[in-house]
C-alpha positions in Angstrom: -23.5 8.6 -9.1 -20.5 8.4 -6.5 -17.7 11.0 -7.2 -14.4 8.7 -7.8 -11.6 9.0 -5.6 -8.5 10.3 -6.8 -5.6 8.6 -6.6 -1.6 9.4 -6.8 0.1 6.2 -7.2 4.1 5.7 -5.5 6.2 2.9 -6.5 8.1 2.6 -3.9 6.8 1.5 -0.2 10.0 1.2 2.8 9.8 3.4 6.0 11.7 6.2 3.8 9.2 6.4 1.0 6.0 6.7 3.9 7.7 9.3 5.8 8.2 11.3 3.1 4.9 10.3 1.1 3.0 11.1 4.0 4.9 14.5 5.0 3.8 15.8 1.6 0.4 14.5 1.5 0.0 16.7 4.9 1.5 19.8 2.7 -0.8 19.0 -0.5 -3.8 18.7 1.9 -3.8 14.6 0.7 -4.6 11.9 2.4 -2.1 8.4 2.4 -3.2 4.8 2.8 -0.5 4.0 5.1 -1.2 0.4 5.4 -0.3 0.3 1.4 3.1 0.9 2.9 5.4 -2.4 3.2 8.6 -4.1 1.2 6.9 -5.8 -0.7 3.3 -4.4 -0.4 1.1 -6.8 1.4 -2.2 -5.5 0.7 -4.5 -6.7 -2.4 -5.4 -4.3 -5.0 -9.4 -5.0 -3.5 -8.0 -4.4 0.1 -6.4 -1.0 -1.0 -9.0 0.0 -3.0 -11.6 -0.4 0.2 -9.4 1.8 2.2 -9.2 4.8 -0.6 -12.9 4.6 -0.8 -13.2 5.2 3.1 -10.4 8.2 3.3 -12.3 11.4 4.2 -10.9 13.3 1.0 -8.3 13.7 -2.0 -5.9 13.4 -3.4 -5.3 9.7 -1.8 -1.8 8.8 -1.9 -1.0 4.9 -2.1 2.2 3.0 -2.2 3.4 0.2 -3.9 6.3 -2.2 -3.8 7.7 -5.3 -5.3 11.2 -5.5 -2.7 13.1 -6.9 -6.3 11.2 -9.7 -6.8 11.6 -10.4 -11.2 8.4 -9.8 -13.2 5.0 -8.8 -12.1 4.9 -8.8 -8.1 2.7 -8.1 -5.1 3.1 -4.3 -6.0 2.7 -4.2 -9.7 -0.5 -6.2 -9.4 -2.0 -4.3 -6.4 -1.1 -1.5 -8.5 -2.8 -2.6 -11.9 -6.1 -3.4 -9.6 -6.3 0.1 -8.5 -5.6 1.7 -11.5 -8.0 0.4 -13.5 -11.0 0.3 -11.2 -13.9 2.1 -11.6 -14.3 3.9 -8.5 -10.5 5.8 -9.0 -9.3 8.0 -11.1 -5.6 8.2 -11.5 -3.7 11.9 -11.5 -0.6 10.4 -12.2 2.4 8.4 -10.8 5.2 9.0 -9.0 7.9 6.6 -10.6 10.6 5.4 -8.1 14.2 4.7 -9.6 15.6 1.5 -8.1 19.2 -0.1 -8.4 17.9 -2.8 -9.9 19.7 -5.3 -12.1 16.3 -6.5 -13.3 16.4 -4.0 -16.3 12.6 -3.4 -15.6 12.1 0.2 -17.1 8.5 2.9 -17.3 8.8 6.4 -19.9 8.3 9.4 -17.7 6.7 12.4 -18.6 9.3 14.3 -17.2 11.7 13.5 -13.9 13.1 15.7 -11.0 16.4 15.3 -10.1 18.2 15.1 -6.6 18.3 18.9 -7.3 14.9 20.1 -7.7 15.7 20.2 -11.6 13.2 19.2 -13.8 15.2 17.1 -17.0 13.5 15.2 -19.4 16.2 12.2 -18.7 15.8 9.7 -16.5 16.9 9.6 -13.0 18.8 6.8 -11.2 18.3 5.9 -7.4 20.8 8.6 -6.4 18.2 11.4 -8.1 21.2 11.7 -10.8 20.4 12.5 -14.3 20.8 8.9 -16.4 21.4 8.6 -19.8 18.1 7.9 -21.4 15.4 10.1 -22.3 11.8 9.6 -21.0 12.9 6.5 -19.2 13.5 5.2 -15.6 14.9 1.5 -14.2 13.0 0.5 -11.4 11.6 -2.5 -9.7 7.7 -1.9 -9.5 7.7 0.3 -13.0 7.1 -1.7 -16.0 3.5 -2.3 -15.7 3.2 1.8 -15.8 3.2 1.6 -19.3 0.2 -0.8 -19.6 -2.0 1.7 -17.8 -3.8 4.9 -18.3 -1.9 7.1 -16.4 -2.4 11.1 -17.6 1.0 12.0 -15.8 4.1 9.8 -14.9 7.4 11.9 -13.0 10.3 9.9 -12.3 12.2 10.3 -9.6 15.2 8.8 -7.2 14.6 7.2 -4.0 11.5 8.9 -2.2 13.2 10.1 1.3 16.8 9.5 0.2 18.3 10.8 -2.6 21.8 11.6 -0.6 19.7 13.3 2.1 18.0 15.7 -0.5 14.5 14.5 0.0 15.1 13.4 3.7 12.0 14.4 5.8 14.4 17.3 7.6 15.2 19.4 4.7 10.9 19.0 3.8 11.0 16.1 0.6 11.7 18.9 -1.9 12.1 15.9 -4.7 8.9 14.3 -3.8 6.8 17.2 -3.4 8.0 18.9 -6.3 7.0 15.4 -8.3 3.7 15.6 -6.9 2.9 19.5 -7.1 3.5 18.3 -11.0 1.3 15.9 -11.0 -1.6 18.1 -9.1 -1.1 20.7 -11.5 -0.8 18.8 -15.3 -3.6 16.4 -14.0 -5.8 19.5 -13.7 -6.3 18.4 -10.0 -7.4 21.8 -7.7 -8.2 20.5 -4.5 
């Protein structure tokens, strides 16, 4: 029997969010399917799926993104299709915050904050502790909540966050998120 691959999942997929997804993946020791990357994704959950399978080792990173776009998009379902397939196995998900007047929310497991600060709040886009515990608003989150996923860290922008997880200062945000989910996943390389 074939080992499955395992997975990180992002919701988020502009230029920002692969430059910094694929500076930590290069830290971790991960690999990133960087055509997953796009605003909205353009890739099929089948198409992305083909492409973890031929990456030469884990953790795969893969992005997803609905651009805004009201209920389940291109990202969302992508993202459901890899999720539940047989040859992955999810370590967790990195869930993107999004200024989005949508209302479409995920519960975390725990967020970091623009800070490095681990809060069991929710963070907004800006990587600033919200209001509501366990919770983000984003725009490719909701269907999160539907899935298996053993670990789910919220987060603000990937590669923004006021320049706090800009590729310069090393995506302290998004690789502390991840180095979470590599460690409560059980993941050791």
């Amino acid at each position: 029997m074939k080992a499955k691959r395992r997975v990180i999942l992002v919701t988020d997929g502009d230029e920002y969010a692969a430059r910094a997804i694929e500076y930590t993946a290069k830290r971790v020791g991960g690999r990133v399917i960087s055509r997953s990357q796009g605003n909205p994704t353009a890739l099929s959950g089948q198409q992305i799926v083909e492409l973890i399978l031929q990456t030469p080792h884990d953790p795969v990173f893969v992005m997803f993104d609905d651009c805004g776009f009201a209920g389940e998009g291109a990202g969302e379902t992508a993202l459901k299709y890899v999720a539940v397939n047989e040859n992955i196995e999810v370590l967790g998900a990195i869930a993107v915050a999004s200024k989005s007047n949508l209302k479409e929310w995920t519960k975390v497991d725990v967020s970091v904050d623009r800070y490095g600060t681990l809060t069991e709040y929710g963070v907004d886009k800006y990587g600033i502790s919200d209001i509501e515990v366990g919770r983000i608003n984003g725009d490719t989150v909701y269907c999160l909540d539907e899935l298996d996923i053993p670990v789910v860290v919220g987060i603000g922008d990937v590669g923004k966050m006021a320049r706090k997880d800009s590729v310069k200062r090393g995506c302290p945000v998004t690789l502390n998120a991840v180095e979470i989910i590599l460690e409560r996943s059980g993941y050791n390389g």
